[in-house]
N, C-alpha and C positions, 0 to 999 in steps of 0.2 A: 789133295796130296801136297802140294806147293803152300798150303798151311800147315799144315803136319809138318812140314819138313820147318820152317819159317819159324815153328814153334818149337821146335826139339832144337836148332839152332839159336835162339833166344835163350833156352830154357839156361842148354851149356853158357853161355858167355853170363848170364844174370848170375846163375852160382855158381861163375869162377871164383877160387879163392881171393884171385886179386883184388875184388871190387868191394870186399871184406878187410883188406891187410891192407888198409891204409894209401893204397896205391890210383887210391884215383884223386884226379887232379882241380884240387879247391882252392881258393884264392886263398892270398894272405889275411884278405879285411874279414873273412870267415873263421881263420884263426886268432888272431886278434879278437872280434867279438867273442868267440868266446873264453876267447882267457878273462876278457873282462865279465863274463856274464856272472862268475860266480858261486857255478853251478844251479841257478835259480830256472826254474824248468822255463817261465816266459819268457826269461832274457834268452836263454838256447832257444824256444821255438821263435824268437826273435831274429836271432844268429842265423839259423837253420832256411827261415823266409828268403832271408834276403838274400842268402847262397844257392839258394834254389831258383829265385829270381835272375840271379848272374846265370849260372850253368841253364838256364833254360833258354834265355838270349845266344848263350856260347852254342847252344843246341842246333837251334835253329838258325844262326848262319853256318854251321857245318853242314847243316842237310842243305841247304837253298844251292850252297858251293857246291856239295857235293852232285846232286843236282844238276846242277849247272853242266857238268863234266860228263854226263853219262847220257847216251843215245835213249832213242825213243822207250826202245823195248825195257832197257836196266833201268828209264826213270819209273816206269810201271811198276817193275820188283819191288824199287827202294819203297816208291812210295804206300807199298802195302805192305811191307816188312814193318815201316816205319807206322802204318797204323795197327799192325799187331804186336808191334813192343809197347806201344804206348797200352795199349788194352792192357796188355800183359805186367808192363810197371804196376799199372794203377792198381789192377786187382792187387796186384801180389805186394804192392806198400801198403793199401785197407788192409792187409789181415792183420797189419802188425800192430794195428791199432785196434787193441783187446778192450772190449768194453771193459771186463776186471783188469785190465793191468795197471792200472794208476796212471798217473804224470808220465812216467816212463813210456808206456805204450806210445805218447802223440809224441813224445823225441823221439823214437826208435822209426816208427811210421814215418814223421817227417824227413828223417838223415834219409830214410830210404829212399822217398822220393826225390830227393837232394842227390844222394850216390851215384843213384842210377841213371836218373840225366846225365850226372858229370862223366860219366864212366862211359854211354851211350856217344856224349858229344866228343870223346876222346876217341872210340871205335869209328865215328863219320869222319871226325879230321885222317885218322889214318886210312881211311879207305878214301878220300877223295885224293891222297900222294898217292895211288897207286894209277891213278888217272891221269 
C-alpha cells in the first residue's frame, strides 16, 4: 500500500507541468554549453552529461541533508521513496529513448534524466527547510 501510494505520489510531481515549463533549476555552465553546442546532437549529449553529472551531486547532498534532519522512522520512508523514484525516473527516461526515433530520442531521454534529477534535488532541498 505505502508503494501504491509512493507511486501515485511520484507519478503526480514527475508530470507536473513545472518540470516541463522550463522551471527546473540548471546551471549556467548548461546553458552556456549549449548555446555553444550548435545544435549538434554530441555536443548537446555532451552538454546534457555533464548537467546531469552536476544535478546528481546536487542530488545527493540534498538527500544525505535531508536525511540528516529526519528521525529513525521518516529516514526509512525517504529512503524507499528515494529508491522508487529513482526506479521510476529510469524506466520512465528509457522510454524516451525510441529505438526509431533518431538523434532526437537520446537528447529527449538524456534532458529527461537531467530534468528529473534537477527537479527531484529541488523537491529534497525543499523538504529538508521544512525540517
Amino acid at each position: 500500500m505505502l508503494k501504491c501510494a509512493a507511486l501515485l505520489g511520484l507519478s503526480v510531481f514527475i508530470f507536473s507541468p513545472s518540470l516541463y515549463a522550463g522551471e527546473v533549476d540548471l546551471s549556467r555552465q548548461y546553458s552556456n554549453c549549449m548555446d555553444r553546442s550548435g545544435g549538434v546532437t554530441v555536443n548537446m549529449l555532451d552538454c546534457i552529461a555533464a548537467e546531469t553529472s552536476r544535478q546528481d551531486t546536487r542530488l545527493n547532498n540534498a538527500y544525505k541533508r535531508t536525511m540528516a534532519a529526519l528521525n529513525a522512522s521518516r529516514k526509512k520512508q525517504l529512503q524507499e521513496v528515494q529508491r522508487l523514484w529513482i526506479r521510476y525516473r529510469d524506466v520512465n527516461c528509457d522510454f524516451y529513448a525510441d529505438p526509431d526515433g533518431g538523434t532526437i530520442a537520446a537528447v529527449n531521454s538524456n534532458s529527461c534524466y537531467m530534468e528529473a534529477t534537477a527537479a527531484r534535488a529541488t523537491e529534497l532541498e525543499n523538504l529538508r527547510e521544512e525540517y
